[in-house]
N, C-alpha and C positions, 0 to 999 in steps of 0.2 A: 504494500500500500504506500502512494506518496503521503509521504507525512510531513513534506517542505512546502508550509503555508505560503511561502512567496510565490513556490512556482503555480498552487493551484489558484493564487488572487489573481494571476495571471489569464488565467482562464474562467474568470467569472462571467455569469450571464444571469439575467433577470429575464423573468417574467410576468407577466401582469394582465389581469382580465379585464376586458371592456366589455360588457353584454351588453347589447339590447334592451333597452326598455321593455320590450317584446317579445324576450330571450322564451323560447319555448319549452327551456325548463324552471321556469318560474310558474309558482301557483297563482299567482296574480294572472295570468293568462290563461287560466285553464278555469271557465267559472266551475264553481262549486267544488272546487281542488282544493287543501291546504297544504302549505308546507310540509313538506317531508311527506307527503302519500307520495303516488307513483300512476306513473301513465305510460301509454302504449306508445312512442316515436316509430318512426320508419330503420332506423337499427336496433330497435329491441327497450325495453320500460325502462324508463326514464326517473327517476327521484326528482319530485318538486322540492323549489326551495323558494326560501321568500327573498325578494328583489333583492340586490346584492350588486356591488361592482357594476356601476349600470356608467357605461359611457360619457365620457364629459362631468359624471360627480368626484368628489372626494374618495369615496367609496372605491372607484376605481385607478386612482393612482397610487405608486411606490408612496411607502410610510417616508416621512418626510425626512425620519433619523435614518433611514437607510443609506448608507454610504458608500456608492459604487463606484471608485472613481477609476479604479481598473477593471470594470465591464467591457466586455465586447461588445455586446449585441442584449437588447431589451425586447425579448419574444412578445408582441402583440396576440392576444389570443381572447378566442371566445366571440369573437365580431359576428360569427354564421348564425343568426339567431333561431334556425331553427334546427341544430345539431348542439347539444351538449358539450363544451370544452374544458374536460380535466386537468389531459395530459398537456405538457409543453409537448409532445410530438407528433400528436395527432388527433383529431376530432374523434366525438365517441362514436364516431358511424366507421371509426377503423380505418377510413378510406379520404379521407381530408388530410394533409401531412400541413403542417406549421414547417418545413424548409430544417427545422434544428438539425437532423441528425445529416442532411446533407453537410450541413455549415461545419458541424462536427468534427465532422468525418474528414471535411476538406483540409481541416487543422491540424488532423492527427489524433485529435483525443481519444483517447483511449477507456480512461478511467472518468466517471462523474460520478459527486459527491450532492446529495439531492437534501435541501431541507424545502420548509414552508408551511403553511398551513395548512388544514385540513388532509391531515395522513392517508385518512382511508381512501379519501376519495383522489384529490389533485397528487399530491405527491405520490399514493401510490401506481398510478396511473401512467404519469410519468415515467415514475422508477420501471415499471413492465416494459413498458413503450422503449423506451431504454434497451434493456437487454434484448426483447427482440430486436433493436436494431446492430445488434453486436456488441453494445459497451458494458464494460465491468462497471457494477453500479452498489452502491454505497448511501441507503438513506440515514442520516445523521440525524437520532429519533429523540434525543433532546434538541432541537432547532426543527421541533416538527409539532403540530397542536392535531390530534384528532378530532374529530364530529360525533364518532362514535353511536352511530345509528344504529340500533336493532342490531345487536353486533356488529357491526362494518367493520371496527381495527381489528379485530381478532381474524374475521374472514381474508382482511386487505394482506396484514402479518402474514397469514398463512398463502396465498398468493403470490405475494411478494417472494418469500420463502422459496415456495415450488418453480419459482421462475426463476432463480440465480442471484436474486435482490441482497445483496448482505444491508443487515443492520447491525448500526453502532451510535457510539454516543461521540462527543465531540473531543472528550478527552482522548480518545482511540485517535486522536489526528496530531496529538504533543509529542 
């Protein structure tokens, strides 16, 4: 594992969601749907959520103390308002690619080290997306918050897992 914090600041990358007002996995869109039920999409059920990260708010931009001053590249995601956007790799119709694992790849990376919010859902998602695309992947599960839905982190853990996903904490990186 790199554990030379300069070389991996070197390779940082954000991502950030802008949904749709309209985002078609919002309960607000779905009448008589609340938060956290679930609906049919065209790649398979969908988990409602309430408005969130909605384009042009607060909401949707990098935390302000966030400090990136060696990022590469700031992945735009979530704009297809009627496709679900977890993964930084791909839409949840599987078949939508966000460009990351090209831009990646073109770099050489080999290794990514995944934090963020919401574990079960966005990071782990990611992290999958991830090793299918070939990279050794590392979610770093204190710099990570779950949603913890009707089990979700246990299932996402175990997924993650089954896919090649290592977890660890941040001190694993000193």
């Amino acid at each position: 594992m790199n554990t030379d914090p300069r070389r991996t600041l070197l390779k940082t990358l954000a991502t950030a969601a802008g949904l749709a007002a309209t985002d078609a996995s919002f309960a607000s869109t779905r009448p008589g749907k609340k938060p956290f039920e679930t609906t049919n999409l065209s790649y398979g059920t969908q988990v409602l959520w309430p408005d969130h990260c909605v384009q042009g708010t607060e909401d949707a931009a990098l935390h302000k103390d966030l400090k990136l001053p060696t990022a590469q590249i700031i992945i735009r995601k979530g704009f297809h308002k009627e496709t679900a956007s977890y993964s930084a790799f791909d839409e949840a119709d599987h078949r939508t690619a966000t460009g990351l694992a090209g831009y990646r790849k073109q770099r050489g990376t080999k290794t990514l080290y995944i934090t963020g919010p919401a574990t079960d859902f966005c990071v782990a998602w990611t992290a999958m997306d991830a090793r299918r695309a070939g990279f050794t992947v590392y979610v770093i599960e204190d710099a990570t918050r779950a949603i913890d839905l009707n089990g979700s982190l246990a299932a996402a853990c175990q997924q993650m897992t089954a896919k090649g996903v290592r977890r660890i904490q941040s001190s694993d990186l000193t």
